[in-house]
C-alpha positions as CSV (number, residue, x, y, z in Angstrom):
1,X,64.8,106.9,-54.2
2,X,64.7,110.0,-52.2
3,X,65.2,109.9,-48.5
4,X,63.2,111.1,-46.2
5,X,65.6,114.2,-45.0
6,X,66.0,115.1,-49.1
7,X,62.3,115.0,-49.3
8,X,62.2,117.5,-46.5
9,X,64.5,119.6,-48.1
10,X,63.4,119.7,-51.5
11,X,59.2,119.1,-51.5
12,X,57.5,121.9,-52.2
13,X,55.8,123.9,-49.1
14,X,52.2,123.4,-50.8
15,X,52.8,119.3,-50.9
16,X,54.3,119.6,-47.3
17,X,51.1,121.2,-45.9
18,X,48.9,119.0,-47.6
19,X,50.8,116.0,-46.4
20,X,51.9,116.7,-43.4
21,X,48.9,118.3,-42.1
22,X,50.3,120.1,-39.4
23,X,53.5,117.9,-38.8
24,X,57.0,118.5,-37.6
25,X,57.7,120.5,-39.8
26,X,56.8,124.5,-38.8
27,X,57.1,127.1,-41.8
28,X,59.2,130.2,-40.7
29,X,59.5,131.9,-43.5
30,X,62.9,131.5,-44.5
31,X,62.8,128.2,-46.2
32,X,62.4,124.8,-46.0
33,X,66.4,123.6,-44.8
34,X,65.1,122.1,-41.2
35,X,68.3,123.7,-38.6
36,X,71.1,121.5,-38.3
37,X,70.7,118.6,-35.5
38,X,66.9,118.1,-36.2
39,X,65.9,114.1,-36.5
40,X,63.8,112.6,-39.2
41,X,59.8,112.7,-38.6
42,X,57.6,110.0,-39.1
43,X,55.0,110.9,-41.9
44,X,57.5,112.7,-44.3
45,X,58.4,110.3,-46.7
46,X,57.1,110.9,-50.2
47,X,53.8,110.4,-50.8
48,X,53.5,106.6,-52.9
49,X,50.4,104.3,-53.2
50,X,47.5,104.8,-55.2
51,X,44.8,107.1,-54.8
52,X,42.7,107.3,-51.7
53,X,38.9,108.5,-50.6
54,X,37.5,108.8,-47.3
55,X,35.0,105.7,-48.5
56,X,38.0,103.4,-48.6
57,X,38.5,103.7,-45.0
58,X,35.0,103.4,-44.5
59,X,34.7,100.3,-46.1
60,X,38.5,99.0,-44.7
61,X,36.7,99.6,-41.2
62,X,33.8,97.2,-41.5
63,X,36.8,94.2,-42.3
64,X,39.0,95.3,-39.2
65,X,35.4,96.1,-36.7
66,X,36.7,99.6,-36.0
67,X,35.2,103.1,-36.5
68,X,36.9,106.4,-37.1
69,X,34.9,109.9,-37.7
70,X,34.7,111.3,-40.9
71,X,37.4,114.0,-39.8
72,X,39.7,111.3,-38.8
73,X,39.4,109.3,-42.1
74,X,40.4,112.8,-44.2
75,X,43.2,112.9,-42.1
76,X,44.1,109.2,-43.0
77,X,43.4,109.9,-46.4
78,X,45.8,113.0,-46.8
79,X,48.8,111.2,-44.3
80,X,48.5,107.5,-45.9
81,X,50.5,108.3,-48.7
82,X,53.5,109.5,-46.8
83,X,53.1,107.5,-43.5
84,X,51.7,103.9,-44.2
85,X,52.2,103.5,-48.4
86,X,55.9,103.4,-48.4
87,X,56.3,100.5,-45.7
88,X,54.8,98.1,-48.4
89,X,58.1,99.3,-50.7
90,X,59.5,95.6,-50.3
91,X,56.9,94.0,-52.3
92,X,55.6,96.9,-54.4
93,X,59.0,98.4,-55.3
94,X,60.8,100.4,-56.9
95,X,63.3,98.7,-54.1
96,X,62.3,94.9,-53.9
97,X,64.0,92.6,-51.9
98,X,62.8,88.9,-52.7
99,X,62.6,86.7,-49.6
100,X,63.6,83.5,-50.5
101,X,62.4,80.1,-49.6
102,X,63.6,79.2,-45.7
103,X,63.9,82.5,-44.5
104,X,62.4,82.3,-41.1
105,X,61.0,85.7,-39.2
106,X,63.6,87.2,-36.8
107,X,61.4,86.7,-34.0
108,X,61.4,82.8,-32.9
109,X,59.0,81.2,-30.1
110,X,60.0,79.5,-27.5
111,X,57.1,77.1,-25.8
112,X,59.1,77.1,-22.3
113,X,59.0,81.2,-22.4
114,X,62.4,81.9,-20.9
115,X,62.5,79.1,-18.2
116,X,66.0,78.0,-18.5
117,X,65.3,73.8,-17.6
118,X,62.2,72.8,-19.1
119,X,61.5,68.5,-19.8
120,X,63.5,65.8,-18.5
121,X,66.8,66.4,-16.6
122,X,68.3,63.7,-18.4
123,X,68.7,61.5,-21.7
124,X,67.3,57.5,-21.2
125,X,66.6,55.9,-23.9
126,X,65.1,52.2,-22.5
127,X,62.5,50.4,-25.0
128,X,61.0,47.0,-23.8
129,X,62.5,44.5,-24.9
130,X,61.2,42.2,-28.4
131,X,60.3,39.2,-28.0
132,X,61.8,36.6,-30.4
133,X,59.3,35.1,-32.7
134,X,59.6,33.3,-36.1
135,X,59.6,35.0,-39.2
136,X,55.8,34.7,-40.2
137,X,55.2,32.9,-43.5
138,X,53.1,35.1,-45.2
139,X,54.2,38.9,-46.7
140,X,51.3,40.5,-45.0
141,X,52.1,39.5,-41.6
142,X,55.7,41.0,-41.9
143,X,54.4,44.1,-43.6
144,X,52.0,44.7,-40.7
145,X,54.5,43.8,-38.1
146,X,55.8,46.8,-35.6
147,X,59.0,48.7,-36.2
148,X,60.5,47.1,-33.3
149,X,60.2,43.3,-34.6
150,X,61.2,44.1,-37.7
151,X,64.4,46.3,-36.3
152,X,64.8,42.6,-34.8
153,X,64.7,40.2,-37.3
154,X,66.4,42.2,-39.6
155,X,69.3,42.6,-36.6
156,X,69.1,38.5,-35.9
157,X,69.5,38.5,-39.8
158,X,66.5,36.4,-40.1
159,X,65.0,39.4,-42.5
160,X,67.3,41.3,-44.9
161,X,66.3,45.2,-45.8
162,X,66.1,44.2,-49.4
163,X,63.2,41.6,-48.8
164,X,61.4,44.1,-46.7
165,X,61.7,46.9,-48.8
166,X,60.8,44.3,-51.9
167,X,57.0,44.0,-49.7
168,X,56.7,47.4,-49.4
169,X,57.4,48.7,-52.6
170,X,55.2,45.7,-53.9
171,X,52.1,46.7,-51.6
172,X,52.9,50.6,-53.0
173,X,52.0,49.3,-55.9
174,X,49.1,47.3,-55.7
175,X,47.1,49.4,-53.3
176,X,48.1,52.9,-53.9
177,X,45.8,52.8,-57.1
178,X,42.9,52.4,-54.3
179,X,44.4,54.7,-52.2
180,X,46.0,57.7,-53.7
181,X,48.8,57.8,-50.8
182,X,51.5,57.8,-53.0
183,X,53.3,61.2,-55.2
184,X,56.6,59.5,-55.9
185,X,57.5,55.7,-55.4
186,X,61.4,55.9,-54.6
187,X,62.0,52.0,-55.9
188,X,65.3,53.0,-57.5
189,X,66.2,54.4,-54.8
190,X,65.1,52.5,-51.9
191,X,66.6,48.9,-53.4
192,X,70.2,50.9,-53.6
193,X,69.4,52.1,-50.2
194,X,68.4,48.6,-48.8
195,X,71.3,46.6,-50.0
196,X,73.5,48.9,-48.7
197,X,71.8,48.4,-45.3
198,X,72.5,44.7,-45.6
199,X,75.7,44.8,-46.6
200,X,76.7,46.6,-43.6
201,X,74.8,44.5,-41.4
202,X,76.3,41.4,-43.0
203,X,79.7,43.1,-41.8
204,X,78.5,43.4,-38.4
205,X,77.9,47.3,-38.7
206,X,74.3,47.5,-37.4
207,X,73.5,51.4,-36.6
208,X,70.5,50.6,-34.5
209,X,66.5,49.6,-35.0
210,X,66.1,51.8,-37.6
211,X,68.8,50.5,-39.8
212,X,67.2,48.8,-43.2
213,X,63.8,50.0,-42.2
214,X,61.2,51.0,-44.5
215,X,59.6,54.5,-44.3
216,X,57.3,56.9,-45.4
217,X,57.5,61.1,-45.8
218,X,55.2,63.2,-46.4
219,X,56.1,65.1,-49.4
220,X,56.8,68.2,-48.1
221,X,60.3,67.0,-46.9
222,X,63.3,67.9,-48.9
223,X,65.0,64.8,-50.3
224,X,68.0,65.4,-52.9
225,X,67.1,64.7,-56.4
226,X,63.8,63.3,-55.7
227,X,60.4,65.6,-56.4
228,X,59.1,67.2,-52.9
229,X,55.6,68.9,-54.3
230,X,53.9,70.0,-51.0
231,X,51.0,68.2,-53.2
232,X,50.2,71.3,-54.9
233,X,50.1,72.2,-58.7
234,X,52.6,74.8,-58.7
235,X,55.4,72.7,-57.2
236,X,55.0,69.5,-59.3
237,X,58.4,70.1,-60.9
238,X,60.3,70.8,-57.8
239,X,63.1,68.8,-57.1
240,X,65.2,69.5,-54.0
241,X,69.5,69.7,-53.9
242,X,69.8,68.8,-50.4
243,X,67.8,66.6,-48.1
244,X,66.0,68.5,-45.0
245,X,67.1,67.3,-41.6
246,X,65.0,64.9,-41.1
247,X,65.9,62.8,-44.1
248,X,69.5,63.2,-43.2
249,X,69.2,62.1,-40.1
250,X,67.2,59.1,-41.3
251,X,69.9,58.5,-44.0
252,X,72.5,58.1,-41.1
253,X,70.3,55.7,-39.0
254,X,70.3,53.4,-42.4
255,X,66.6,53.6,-42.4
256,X,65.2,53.1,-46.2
257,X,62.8,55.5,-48.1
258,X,60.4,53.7,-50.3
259,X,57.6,56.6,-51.0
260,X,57.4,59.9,-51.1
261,X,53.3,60.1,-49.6
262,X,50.4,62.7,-50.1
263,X,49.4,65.7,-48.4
264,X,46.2,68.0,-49.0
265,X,47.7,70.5,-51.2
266,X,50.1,72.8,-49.1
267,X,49.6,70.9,-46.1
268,X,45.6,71.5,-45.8
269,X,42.6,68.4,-45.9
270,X,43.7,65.1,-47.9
271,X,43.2,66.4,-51.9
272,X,46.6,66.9,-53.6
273,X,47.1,67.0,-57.3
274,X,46.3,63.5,-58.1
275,X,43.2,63.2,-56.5
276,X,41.9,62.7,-53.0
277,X,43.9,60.0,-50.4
278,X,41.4,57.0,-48.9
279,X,41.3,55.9,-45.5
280,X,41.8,51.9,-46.1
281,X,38.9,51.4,-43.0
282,X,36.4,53.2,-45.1
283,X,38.0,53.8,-48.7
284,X,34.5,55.7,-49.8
285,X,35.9,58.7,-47.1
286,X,39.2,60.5,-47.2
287,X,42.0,60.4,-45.0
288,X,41.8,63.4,-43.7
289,X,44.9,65.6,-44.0
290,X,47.1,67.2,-44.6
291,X,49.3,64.0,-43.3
292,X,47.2,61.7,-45.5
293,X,49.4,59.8,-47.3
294,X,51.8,58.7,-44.1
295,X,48.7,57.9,-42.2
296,X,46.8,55.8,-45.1
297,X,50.2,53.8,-46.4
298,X,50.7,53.3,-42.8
299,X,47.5,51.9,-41.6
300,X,47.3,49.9,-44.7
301,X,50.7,47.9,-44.1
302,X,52.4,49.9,-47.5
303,X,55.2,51.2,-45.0
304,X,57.1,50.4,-41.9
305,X,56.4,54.3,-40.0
306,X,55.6,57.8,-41.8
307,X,57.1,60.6,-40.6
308,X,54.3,63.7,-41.1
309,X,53.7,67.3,-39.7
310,X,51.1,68.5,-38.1
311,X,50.7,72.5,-37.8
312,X,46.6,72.1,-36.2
313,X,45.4,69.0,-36.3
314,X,47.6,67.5,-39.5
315,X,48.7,64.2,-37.3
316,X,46.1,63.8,-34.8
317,X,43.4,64.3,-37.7
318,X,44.7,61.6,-39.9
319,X,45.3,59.1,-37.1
320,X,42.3,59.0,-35.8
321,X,40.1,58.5,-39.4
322,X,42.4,55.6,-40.3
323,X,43.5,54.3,-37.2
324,X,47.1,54.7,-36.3
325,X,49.4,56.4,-33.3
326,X,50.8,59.4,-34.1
327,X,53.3,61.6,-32.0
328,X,53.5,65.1,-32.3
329,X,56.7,66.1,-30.7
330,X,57.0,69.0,-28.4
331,X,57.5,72.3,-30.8
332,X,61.3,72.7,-31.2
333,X,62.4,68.7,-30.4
334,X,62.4,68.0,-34.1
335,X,64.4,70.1,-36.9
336,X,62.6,71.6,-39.7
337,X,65.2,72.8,-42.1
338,X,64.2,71.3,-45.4
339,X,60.4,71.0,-44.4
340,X,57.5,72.9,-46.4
341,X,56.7,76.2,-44.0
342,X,53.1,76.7,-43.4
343,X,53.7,78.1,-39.9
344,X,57.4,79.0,-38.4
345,X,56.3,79.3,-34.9
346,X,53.4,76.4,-35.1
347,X,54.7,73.6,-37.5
348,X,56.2,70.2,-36.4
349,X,57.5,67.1,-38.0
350,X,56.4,63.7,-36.0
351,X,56.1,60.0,-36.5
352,X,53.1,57.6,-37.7
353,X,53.4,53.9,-36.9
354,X,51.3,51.4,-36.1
355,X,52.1,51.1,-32.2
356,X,53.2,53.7,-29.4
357,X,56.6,52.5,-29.1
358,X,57.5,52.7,-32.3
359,X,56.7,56.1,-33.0
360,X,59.8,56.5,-29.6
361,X,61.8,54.6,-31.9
362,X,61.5,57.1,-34.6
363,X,61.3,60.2,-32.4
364,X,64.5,59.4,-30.8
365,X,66.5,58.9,-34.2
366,X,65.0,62.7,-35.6
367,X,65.0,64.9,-32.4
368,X,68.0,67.2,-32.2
369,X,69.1,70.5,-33.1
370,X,69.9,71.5,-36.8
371,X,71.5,75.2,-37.8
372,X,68.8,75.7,-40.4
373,X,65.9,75.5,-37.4
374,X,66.5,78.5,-35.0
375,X,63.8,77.0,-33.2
376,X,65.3,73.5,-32.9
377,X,66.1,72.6,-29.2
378,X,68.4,70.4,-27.4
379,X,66.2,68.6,-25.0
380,X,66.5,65.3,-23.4
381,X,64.1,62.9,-23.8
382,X,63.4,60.2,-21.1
383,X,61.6,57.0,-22.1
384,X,61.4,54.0,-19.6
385,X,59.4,51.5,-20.9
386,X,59.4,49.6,-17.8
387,X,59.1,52.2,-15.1
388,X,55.6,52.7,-13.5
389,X,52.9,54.9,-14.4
390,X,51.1,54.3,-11.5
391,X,50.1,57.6,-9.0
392,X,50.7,59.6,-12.5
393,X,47.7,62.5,-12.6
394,X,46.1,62.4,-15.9
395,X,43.9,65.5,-16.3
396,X,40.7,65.9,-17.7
397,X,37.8,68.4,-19.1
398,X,34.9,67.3,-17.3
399,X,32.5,69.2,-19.3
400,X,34.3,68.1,-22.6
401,X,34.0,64.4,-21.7
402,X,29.9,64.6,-21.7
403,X,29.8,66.3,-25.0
404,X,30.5,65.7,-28.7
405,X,33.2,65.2,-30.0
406,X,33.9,62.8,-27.2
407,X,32.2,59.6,-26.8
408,X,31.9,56.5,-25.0
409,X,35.4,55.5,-25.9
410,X,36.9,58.5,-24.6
411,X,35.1,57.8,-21.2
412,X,36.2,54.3,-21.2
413,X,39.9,55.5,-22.0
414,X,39.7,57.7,-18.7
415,X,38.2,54.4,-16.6
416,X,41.1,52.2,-18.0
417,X,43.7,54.7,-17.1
418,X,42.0,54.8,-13.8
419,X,42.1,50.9,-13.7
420,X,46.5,51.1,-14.6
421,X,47.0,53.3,-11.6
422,X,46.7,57.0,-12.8
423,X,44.6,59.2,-10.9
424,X,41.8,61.0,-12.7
425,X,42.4,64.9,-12.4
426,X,39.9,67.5,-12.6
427,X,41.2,70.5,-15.0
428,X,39.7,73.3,-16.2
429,X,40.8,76.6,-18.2
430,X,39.6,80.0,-18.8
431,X,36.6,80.5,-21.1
432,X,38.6,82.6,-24.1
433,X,38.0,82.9,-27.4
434,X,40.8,80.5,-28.1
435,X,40.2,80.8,-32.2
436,X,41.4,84.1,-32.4
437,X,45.0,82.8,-32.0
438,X,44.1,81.8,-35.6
439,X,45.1,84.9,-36.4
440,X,49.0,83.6,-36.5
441,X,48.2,80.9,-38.3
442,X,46.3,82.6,-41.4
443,X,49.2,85.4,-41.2
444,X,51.8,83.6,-41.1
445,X,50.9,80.8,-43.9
446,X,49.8,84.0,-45.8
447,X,53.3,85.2,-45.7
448,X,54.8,81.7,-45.9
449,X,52.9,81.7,-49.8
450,X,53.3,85.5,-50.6
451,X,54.5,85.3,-54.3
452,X,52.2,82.1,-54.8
453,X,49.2,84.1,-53.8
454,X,50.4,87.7,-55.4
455,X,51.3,85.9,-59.4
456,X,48.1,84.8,-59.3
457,X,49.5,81.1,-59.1
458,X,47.6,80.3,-56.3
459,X,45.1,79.6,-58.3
460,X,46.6,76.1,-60.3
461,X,45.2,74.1,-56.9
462,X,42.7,72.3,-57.6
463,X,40.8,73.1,-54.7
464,X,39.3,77.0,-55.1
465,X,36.8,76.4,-51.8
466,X,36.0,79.3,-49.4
467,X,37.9,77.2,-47.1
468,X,41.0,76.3,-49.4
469,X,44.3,77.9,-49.4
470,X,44.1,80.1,-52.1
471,X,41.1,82.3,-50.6
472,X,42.6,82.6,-46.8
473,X,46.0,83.4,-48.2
474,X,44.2,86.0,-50.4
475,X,42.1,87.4,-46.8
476,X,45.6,87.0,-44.6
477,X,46.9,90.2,-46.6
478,X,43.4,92.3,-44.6
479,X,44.7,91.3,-41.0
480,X,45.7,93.9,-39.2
481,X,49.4,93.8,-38.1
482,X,48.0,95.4,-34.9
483,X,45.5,92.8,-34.1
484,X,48.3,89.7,-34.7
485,X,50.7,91.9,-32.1
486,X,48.0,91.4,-30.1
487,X,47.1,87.5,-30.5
488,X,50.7,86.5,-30.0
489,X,50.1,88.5,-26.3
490,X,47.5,86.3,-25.8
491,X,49.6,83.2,-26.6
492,X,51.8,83.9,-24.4
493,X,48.7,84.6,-21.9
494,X,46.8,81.0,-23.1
495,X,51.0,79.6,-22.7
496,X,51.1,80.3,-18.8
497,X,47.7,79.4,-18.4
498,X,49.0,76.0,-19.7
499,X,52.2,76.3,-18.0
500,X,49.7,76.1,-14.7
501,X,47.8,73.2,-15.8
502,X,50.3,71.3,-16.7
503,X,52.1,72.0,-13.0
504,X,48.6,70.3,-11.7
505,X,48.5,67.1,-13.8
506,X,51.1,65.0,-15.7
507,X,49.6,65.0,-18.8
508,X,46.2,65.4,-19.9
509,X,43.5,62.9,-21.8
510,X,41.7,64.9,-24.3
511,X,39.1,63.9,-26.7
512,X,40.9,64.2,-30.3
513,X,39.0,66.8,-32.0
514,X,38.1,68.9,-29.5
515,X,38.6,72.2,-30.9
516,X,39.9,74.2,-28.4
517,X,42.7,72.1,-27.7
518,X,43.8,71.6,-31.0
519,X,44.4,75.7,-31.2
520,X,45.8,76.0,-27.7
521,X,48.1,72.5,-27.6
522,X,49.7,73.7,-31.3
523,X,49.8,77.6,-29.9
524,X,51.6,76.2,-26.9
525,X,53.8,73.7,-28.1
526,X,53.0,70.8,-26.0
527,X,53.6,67.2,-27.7
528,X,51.0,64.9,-27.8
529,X,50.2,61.4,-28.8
530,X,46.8,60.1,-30.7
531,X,46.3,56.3,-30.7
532,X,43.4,53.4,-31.1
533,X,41.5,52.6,-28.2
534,X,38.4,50.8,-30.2
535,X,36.1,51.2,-32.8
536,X,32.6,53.1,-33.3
537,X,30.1,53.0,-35.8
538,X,29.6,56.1,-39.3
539,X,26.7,56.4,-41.0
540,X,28.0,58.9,-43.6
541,X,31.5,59.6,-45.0
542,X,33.4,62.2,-43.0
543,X,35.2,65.1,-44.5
544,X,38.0,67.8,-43.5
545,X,36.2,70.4,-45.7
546,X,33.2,72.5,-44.6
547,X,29.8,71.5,-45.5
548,X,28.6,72.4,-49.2
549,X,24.6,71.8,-49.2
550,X,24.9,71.8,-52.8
551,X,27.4,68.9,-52.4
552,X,26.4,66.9,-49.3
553,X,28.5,64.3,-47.8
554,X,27.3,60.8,-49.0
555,X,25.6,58.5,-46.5
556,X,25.9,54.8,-46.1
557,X,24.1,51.9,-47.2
558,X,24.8,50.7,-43.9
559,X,26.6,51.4,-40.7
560,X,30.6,51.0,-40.9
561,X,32.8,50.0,-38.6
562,X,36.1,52.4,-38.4
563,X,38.8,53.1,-35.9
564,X,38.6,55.6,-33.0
565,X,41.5,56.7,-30.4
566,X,42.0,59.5,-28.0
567,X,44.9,61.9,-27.3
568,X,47.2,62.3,-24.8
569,X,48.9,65.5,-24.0
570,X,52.3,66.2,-21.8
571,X,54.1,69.0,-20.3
572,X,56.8,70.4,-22.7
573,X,59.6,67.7,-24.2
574,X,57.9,65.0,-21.7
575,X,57.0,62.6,-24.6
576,X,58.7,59.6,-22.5
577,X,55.6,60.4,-19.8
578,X,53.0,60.0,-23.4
579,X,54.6,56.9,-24.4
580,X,54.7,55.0,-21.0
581,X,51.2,55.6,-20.3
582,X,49.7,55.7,-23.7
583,X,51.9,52.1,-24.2
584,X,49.9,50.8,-21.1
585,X,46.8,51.9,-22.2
586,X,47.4,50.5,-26.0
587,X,48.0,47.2,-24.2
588,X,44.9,47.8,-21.6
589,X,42.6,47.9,-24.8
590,X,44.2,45.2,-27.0
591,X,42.8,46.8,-30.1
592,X,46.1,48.2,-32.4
593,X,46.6,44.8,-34.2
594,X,43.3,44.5,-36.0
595,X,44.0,45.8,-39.6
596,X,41.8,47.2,-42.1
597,X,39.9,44.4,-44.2
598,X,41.7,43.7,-47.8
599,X,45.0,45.3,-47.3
């Protein structure tokens, strides 16, 4: 490959003047050798790429909404080849250079934007304390019981990890066919895993309320010598070395994994490669996604807690359609190395239970900082179970509290917060077009699935829809590199805008799915936690996907009864502040323990 200064040196004076169009380069007369000392010049390199007509700008212009003259597309036209063309040489060749699985971008984001102290000053770890209660009699009522009590009977020894894991993997069973929640059931694995548990706590070696506990992943997290899949066709086959973080960090805590769970193919919607995953409150509708499977086996009493990720919406989504509390940490507080990338700068790993306290329990056993995360932080986490809430501000939208998606529920969540002593804020941010920080999202996931989408094997998902995977990875490659410069400016603009909210309030009540701050809490970082607060009536099955008129979403014979919840959301690495006040207002409603009919 020539270099630029030997394409200088050696390219014929016609080529030069037709490329360079009036460039750095001045003919004198007595050769082409530039005099010694002069730099390199943009816009010099040899001319690659294929051919180019004024009408392919013309065209490019209408995707990009900008408008060049006829004079200035010529220009484009002659100078592409030698400018732009060769900066694609890493993917079109002849010098290639393969970017292999888990290399992150060099440029990492950082939610607290340079502020040195950010979250709690200190670490305090303080969950209420269990009540002792007898072992119930029948299977269902242990498999439904919280983390907490069964970290406590299995401690008191009045529950081994081999029993428990024995319910679980028998419930897998019976209900996944229903379901669809499961890609691989880790029985084998999980029994070895359990007795070992027992055996250790038999000699008085108990590593904390984790230890012989039950769990879930989503299957995009790496565990050795067990399929990870991402739930999509062209991964089927692929079977990890070495377990990510999070499954290590399990591993040490002596917690047990029974199932490897479904995701919407590459963490999108709830269809993977064996079909779509059911919401056990409604199992005519899916799941919603992409954490399906950890939400589904968890609401349906299959699994103690599910860890999942969410990059927009992939925790909060799921727990709200079947009914469980999900914490989305703060971006950074949970190690991704050995997680499926969607996102680098967006995507975080969380826990699903079936109470707010538990998902504390799990948080505080995968937070930390791994080498394989450059993102990862160190931050302390601060969880009092039994300090007030009351005098905390809890901001709200007004305007979004009187309009859908919110409803009645959400109001009422606000009045009982009132009721526990918080103080109803007041909020409001700018009117922006918050969806054009989508624009890092579809890039980045585009890049994340390069080869997939170039080798054509993109197409092996199942699910081809304008709004799948395979067609936004295929329009990511038409953003301009300009335009996502200039989104991530406005994150960090939408970020201090936050940053100032957040100074006002404590934390903020949200309704769920409210678009906006589903973009701008993922953009930002800020944790947040979804759970139950009641129930409200469907007359048609709900769906993740975008409506087909030629395939219409099905109504219902009759009105159904399904779960509903709200989110809260904190200030950066404050998820203690989530789970005091979202364990008061999960106790002010009374509604987490009612479980889906026939599981």
């Amino acid at each position: 490959m020539k270099t630029r200064r030997d394409f200088l040196t050696q390219a014929p004076l016609g080529l030069l003047g037709a490329v360079v169009a009036g460039g750095a380069l001045a003919q004198t007369g007595e050769g082409t050798t530039p005099p010694p000392g002069s730099p390199g010049a943009f816009n010099t390199a040899p001319p690659v790429g294929p051919k180019l007509t004024t009408a392919t700008f013309a065209e490019a212009e209408k995707l990009q909404q900008v408008t060049m003259t006829e004079a200035q597309r010529a220009m484009a036209v002659a100078n592409w080849p030698t400018s732009m063309a060769g900066l694609l040489e890493r993917r079109t060749g002849p010098r290639k250079v393969a970017l292999e699985e888990g290399l992150a971008p060099a440029t990492t984001w950082f939610p607290a934007m340079g502020r040195a102290h950010v979250g709690p000053a200190h670490d305090r770890f303080m969950p209420s304390k269990v009540t002792a209660t007898p072992l119930p009699a029948k299977d269902e009522d242990i498999a439904f019981a919280s983390v907490a009590q069964l970290g406590e009977w299995i401690r008191t020894r009045k529950l081994t990890s081999t029993r428990l894991t024995k319910i679980y993997l028998d419930r897998l069973k019976r209900f996944d066919p229903q379901l669809r929640c499961v890609i691989t059931l880790c029985e084998e694995h999980a029994l070895k895993q359990a007795a070992q548990a027992d055996k250790e706590i038999a000699a008085g070696h108990y590593r904390g309320p984790l230890h012989g506990m039950p769990w879930g992943a989503k299957d995009l997290l790496d565990t050795a010598g067990i399929a990870t899949t991402y739930g999509a066709e062209p991964f089927k086959d692929r079977v990890p070395k070495d377990d990510g973080a999070v499954t290590r960090k399990l591993n040490e805590a002596g917690a047990v994994l029974v199932a490897k769970l479904s995701l919407g193919a590459l963490a999108l919607n709830d269809i993977w490669f064996g079909g779509q995953t059911m919401n056990p409150w409604l199992p005519l509708e899916g799941s919603s996604g992409s954490s399906a499977g950890p939400a589904s086996a968890t609401a349906a009493g299959l699994v103690a807690f599910a860890i999942g990720s969410e990059t927009q919406g992939s925790i909060i989504s799921p727990c709200m359609r079947c009914g469980t509390t999900g914490l989305r940490p703060t971006y950074g507080r949970v190690p991704r190395t050995g997680a499926m990338t969607l996102c680098w700068t967006m995507d975080k790993l969380g826990p699903i239970a079936r109470s707010v306290e538990d998902t504390l329990l799990v948080l505080n056993t995968i937070r930390g900082t791994d080498p394989g995360d450059s993102a990862s932080v160190a931050a302390h986490l601060d969880y009092d179970a039994g300090a007030s809430i009351k005098g905390l501000k809890v901001g709200y939208f007004p305007a979004w509290m009187k309009e859908a998606p919110a409803t009645d529920l959400d109001r009422a969540a606000l009045d009982q917060l009132r009721a526990l002593g918080l103080v109803p804020t007041e909020v409001a941010l700018p009117d922006w077009p918050y969806d054009d920080l989508n624009l890092l999202l579809f890039a980045e996931a585009g890049a994340a699935f390069e080869e997939l989408t170039l080798t054509g094997r993109a197409d092996l998902l199942s699910e081809q829809t304008p709004d799948g995977w395979p067609n936004l990875f295929r329009e990511s490659r038409f953003l301009s590199a300009v335009d996502f410069v200039q989104a991530d400016r406005l994150r960090r603009k939408v970020a201090k805008e936050m940053e100032r909210v957040m100074g006002e309030v404590d934390l903020l009540l949200v309704p769920s799915l409210r678009d906006e701050m589903m973009v701008i809490s993922n953009m930002t970082g800020q944790p947040s936690l979804t759970l139950r607060t009641g129930f409200v009536e469907v007359n048609q099955v709900r769906s993740d996907w975008a409506p087909d008129p030629k395939h219409p979403r099905p109504m219902l014979a009759k009105p159904q009864r399904v779960p509903y919840g709200v989110t809260l959301v904190g200030r950066l690495f404050e998820e203690g502040t989530l789970g005091r006040v979202g364990r008061a207002l999960e106790a002010k409603v009374n509604v987490a323990g009612e479980r889906p009919q026939g599981f």
